[in-house]
C-alpha positions in Angstrom: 162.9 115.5 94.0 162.1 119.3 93.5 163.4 119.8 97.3 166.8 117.6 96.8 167.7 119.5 93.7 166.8 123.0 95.5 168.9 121.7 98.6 171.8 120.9 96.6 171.9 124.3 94.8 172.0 126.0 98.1 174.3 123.5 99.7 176.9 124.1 96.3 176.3 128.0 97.2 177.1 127.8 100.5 179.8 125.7 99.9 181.2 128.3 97.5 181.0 130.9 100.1 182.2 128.6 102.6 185.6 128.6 100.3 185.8 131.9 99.5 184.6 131.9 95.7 184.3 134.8 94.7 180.4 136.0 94.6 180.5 136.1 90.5 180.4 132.4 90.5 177.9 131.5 92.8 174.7 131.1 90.0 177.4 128.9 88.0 178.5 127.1 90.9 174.7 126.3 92.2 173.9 125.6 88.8 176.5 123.0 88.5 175.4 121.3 91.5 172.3 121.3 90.8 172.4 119.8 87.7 174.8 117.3 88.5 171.8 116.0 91.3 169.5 116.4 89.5 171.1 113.8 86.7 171.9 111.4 90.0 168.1 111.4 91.2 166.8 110.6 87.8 169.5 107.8 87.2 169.1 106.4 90.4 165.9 103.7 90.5 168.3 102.9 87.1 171.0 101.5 88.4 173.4 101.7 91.3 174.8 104.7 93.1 178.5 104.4 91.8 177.5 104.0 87.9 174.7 107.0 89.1 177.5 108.9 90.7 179.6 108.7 87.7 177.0 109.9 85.0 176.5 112.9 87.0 180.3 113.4 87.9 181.1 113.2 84.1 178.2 116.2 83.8 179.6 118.6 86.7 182.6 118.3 85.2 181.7 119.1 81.8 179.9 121.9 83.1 182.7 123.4 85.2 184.9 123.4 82.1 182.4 124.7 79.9 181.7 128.0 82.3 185.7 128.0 83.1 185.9 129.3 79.9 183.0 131.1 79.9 184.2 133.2 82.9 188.5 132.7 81.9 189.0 131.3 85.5 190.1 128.4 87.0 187.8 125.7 87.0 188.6 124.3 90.4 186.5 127.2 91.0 183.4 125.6 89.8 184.7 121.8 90.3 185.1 121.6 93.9 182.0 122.9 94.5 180.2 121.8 91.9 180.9 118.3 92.9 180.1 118.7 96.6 176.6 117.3 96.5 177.8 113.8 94.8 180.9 113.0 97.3 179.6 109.9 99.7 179.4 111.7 102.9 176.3 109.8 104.0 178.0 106.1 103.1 181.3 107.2 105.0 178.8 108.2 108.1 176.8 104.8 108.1 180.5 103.0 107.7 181.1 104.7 111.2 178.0 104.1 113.1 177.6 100.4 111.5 181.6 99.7 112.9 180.7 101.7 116.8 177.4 99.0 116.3 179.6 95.9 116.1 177.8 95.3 112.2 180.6 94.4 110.2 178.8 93.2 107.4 176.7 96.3 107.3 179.9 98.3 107.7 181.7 96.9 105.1 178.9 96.8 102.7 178.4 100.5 103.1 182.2 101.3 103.0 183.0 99.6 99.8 179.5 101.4 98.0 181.6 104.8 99.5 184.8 103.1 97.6 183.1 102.8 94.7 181.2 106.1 94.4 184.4 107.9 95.2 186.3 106.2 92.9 183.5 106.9 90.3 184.1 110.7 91.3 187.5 110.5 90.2 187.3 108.3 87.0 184.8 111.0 86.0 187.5 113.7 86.8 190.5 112.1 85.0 188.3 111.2 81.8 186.6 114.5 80.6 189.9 116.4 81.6 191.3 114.6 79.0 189.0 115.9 76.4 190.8 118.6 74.3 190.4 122.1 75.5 189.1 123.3 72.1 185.7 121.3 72.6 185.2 123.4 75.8 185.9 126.9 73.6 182.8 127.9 72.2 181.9 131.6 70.7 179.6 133.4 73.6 179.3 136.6 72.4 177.6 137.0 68.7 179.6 139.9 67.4 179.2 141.2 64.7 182.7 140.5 62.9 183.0 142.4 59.2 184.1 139.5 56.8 187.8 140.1 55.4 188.1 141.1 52.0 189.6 137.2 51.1 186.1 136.2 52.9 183.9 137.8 49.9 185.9 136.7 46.8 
């Protein structure tokens, strides 16, 4: 599992270079990814790959919202790539190859798991972006701020 998770923080990176992030972001972005694997291999042997897919969605998007703010940039920045190493390449692949093999069971079995997974990508997408911005906007910096004189009375 160590290997997976390592290959998905480089694969995030390179994806963020790939599309021209700006090299700031890179630990954040691989970080993201990362994580969001890492959640998806240990919720795997659990249960299927969409609900999987969606746990881990839900966390790489929480995560690219929290260090949005963190950074004050965009957080397509860190979403598109973040999410990279959850999107159902692999099923859309197999759909192919099972349709070229004449297996149209196996084809359509496969397809609708893709279905499923990216759909799961999206519901993850549309429900923590409708979580207020204030739960994202936390203090980073522990500055020392003099209390106002209405403070001490």
């Amino acid at each position: 599992m160590a290997g997976q998770i390592i290959a998905a923080v480089a694969g995030t990176i390179g994806f963020s270079v790939l599309y021209s992030v700006p090299r700031a972001y890179y630990p954040y972005c691989g970080i993201i990814g990362g994580m969001g694997w890492f959640l998806y291999c240990l919720l795997i042997p659990a249960c299927s790959a969409p609900e999987a897919t969606l746990f881990a969605a839900i966390l790489v998007v929480l995560l690219s919202r929290l260090f949005a703010v963190k950074e004050r940039c965009p957080v397509t920045i860190f979403l598109i790539s973040g999410i990279f190493p959850l999107v159902p390449g692999g099923g859309i692949y197999w759909t192919a190859y099972y349709i070229v093999m004449g297996e149209m069971a196996l084809a359509a079995e496969k397809g609708f798991t893709a279905v499923k997974v990216a759909v799961a990508i999206v519901l993850a997408i549309v429900f923590v972006f409708q979580l207020p911005q204030k739960l994202f906007q936390i203090k980073w910096r522990k500055a020392y701020k003099p209390k106002s004189q209405e403070e001490w009375k």
